[in-house]
PASEBA-1860 file (N, C-alpha, C; in nm, 3 decimals):
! residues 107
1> XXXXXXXX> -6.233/-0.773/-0.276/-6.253/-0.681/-0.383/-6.151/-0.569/-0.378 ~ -6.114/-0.533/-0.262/-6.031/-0.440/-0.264/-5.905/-0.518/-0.260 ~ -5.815/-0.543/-0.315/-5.653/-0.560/-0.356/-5.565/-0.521/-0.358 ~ -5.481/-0.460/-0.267/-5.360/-0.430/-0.272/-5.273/-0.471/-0.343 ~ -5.224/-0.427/-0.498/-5.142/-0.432/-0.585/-5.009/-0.400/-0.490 ~ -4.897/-0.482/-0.537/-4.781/-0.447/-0.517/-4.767/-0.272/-0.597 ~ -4.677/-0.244/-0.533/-4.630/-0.086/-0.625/-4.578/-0.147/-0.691 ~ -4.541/-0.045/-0.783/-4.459/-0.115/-0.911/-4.300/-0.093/-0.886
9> XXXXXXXX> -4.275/-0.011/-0.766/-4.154/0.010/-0.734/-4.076/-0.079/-0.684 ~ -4.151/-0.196/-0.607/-4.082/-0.321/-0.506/-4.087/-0.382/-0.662 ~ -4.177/-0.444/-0.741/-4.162/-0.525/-0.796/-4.022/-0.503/-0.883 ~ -3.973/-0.358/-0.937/-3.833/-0.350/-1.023/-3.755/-0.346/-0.947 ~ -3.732/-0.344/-0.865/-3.625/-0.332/-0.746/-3.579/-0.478/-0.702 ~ -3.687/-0.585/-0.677/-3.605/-0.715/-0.660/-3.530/-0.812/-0.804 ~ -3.626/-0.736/-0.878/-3.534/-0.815/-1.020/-3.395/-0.749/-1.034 ~ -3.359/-0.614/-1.026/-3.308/-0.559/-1.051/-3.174/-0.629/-0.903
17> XXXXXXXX> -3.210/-0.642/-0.771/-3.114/-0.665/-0.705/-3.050/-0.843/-0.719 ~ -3.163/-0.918/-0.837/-3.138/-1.035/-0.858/-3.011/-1.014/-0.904 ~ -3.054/-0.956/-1.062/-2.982/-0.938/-1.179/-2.801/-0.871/-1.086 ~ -2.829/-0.807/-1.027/-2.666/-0.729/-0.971/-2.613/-0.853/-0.874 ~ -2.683/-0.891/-0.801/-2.590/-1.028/-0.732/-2.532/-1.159/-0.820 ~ -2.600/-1.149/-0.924/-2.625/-1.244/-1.010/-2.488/-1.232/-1.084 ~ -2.442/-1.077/-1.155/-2.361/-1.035/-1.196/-2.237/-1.025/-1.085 ~ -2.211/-1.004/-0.964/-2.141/-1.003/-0.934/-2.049/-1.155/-0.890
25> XXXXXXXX> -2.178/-1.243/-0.898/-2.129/-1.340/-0.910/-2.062/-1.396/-1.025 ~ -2.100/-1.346/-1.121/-2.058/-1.330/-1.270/-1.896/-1.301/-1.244 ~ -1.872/-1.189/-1.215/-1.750/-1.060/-1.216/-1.659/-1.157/-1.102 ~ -1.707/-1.240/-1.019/-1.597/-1.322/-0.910/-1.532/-1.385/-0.948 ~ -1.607/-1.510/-1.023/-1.566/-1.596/-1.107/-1.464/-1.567/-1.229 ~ -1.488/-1.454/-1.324/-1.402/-1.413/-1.411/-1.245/-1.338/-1.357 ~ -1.296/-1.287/-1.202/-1.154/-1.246/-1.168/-1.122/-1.356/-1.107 ~ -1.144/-1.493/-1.058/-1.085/-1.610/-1.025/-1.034/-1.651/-1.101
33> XXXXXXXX> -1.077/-1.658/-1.244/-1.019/-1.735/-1.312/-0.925/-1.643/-1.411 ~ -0.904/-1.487/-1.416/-0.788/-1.415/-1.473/-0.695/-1.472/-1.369 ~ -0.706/-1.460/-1.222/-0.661/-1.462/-1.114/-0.564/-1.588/-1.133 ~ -0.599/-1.739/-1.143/-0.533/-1.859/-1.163/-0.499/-1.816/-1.287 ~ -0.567/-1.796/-1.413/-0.431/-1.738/-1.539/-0.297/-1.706/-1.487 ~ -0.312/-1.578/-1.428/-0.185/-1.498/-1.405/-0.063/-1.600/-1.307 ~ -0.184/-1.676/-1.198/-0.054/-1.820/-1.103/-0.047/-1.887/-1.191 ~ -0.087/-1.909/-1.277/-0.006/-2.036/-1.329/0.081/-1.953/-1.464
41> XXXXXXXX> 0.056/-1.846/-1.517/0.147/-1.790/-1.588/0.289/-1.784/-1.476 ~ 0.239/-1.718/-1.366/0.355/-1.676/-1.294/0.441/-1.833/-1.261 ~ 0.408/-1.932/-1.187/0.468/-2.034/-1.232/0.543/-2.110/-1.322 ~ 0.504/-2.063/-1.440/0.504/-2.147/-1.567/0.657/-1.965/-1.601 ~ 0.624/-1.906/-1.547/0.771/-1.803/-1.569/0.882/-1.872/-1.452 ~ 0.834/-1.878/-1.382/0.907/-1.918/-1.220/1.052/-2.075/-1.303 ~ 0.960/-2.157/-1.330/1.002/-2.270/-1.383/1.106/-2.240/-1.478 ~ 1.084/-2.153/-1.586/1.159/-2.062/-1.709/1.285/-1.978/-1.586
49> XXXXXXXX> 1.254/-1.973/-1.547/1.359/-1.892/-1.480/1.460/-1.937/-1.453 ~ 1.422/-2.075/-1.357/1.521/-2.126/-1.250/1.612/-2.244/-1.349 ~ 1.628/-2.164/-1.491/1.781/-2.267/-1.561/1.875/-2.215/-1.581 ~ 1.986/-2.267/-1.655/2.114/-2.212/-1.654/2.144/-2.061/-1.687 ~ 1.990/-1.951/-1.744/2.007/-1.811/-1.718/2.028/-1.763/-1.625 ~ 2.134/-1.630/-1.643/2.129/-1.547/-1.511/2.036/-1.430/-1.612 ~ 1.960/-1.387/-1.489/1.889/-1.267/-1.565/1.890/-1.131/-1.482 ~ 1.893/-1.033/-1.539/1.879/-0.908/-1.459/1.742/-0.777/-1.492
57> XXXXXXXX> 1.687/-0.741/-1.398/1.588/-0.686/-1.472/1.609/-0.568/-1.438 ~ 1.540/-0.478/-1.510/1.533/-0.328/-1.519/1.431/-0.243/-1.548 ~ 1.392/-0.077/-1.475/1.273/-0.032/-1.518/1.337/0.091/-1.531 ~ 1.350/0.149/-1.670/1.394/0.306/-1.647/1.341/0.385/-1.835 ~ 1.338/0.511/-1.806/1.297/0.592/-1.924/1.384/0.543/-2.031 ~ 1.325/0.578/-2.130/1.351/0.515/-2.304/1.473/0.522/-2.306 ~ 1.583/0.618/-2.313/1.679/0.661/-2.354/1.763/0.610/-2.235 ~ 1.753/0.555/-2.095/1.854/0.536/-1.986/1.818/0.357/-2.043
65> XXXXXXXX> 1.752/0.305/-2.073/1.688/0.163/-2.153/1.797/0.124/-2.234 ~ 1.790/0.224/-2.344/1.870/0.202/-2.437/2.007/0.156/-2.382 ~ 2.068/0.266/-2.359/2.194/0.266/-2.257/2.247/0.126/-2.168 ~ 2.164/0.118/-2.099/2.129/0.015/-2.037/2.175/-0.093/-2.073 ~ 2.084/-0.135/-2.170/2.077/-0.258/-2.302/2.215/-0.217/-2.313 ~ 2.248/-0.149/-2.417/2.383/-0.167/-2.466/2.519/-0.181/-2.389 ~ 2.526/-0.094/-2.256/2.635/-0.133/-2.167/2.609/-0.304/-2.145 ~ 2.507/-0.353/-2.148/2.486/-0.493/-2.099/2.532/-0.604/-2.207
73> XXXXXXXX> 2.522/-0.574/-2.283/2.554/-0.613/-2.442/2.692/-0.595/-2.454 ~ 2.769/-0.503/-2.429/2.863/-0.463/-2.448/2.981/-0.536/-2.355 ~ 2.923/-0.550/-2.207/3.016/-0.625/-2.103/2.952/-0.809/-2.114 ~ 2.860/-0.833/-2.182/2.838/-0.977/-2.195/2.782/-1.022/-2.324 ~ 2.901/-0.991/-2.423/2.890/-1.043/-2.552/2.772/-1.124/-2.545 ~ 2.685/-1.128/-2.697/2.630/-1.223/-2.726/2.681/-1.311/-2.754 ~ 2.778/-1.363/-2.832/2.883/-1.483/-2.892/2.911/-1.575/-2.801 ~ 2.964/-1.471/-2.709/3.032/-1.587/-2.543/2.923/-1.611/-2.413
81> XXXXXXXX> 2.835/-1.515/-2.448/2.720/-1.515/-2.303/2.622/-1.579/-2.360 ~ 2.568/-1.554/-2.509/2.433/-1.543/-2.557/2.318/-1.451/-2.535 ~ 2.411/-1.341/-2.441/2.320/-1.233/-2.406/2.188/-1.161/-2.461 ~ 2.091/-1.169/-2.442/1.966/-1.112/-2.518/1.870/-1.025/-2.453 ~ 1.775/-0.995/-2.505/1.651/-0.901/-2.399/1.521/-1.035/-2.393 ~ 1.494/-1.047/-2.284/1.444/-1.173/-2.277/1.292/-1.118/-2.321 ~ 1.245/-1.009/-2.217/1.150/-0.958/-2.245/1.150/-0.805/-2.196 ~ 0.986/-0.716/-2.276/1.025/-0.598/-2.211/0.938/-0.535/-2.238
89> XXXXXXXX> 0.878/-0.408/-2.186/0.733/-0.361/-2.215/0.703/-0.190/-2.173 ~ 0.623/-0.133/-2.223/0.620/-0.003/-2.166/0.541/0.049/-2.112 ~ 0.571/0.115/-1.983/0.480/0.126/-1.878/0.468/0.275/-1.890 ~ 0.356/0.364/-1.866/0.283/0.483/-1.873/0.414/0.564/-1.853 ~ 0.410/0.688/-1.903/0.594/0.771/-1.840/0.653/0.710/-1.940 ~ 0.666/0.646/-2.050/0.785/0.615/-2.137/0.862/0.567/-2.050 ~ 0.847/0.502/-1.944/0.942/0.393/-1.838/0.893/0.242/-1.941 ~ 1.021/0.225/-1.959/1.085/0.039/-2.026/1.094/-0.043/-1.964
97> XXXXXXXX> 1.012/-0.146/-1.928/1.059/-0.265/-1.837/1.103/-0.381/-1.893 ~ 1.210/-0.420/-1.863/1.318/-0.524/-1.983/1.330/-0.620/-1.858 ~ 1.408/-0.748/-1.910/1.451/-0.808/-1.872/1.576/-0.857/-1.933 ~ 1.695/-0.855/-1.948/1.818/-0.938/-1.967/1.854/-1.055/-1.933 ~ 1.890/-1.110/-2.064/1.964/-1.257/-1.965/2.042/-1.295/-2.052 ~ 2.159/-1.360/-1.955/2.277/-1.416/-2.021/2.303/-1.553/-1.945 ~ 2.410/-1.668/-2.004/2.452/-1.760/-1.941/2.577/-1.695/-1.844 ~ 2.535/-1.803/-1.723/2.642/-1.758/-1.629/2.764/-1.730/-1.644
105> XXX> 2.843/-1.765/-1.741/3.006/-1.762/-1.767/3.001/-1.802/-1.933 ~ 3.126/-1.723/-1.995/3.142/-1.774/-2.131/3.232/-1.867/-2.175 ~ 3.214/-2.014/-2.264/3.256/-2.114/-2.297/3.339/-2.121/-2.378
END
């Protein structure tokens, strides 16, 4: 007759530590699998890389970018190199991260 009810405190507390393991198992999996995104992106660049481009990369403020680019442009024609900005992006600080690439020698 007399019954000791659980408190009601144990009983929210184990759902609650279900639900967070549960989720973190959640949160593993999704950074495993950004995780293999990014290797096999990085691969799948690796592969892109290793052909007849030479490439040079660079990280500097907007205006030393510019510069940059254009001295590069300037000593490896597009016409004879094919010189281009392969890729390039901007990182916090107005810092430019480019990449250049040209063919090894002009034809």
């Amino acid at each position: 007759m007399n019954e000791r009810k659980p408190s009601g405190r144990h009983d929210q507390t184990a759902p609650a530590q279900s639900r967070d393991e549960g989720s973190a198992d959640t949160n593993v999996m999704r950074l495993e699998a950004i995780r293999s995104g990014n290797l096999a992106w990085a691969r799948k660049r690796q592969r892109e890389r290793s052909n007849a481009w030479t490439r040079q990369d660079f990280k500097l403020p907007r205006e030393e970018a510019r510069l940059a680019a254009r001295a590069f442009l300037e000593r490896y024609p597009k016409a004879a190199y094919g010189s281009e900005i392969e890729s390039w992006r901007v990182l916090p600080g107005d810092i430019i991260e480019f990449t250049m690439r040209r063919f090894p020698s002009a034809d």
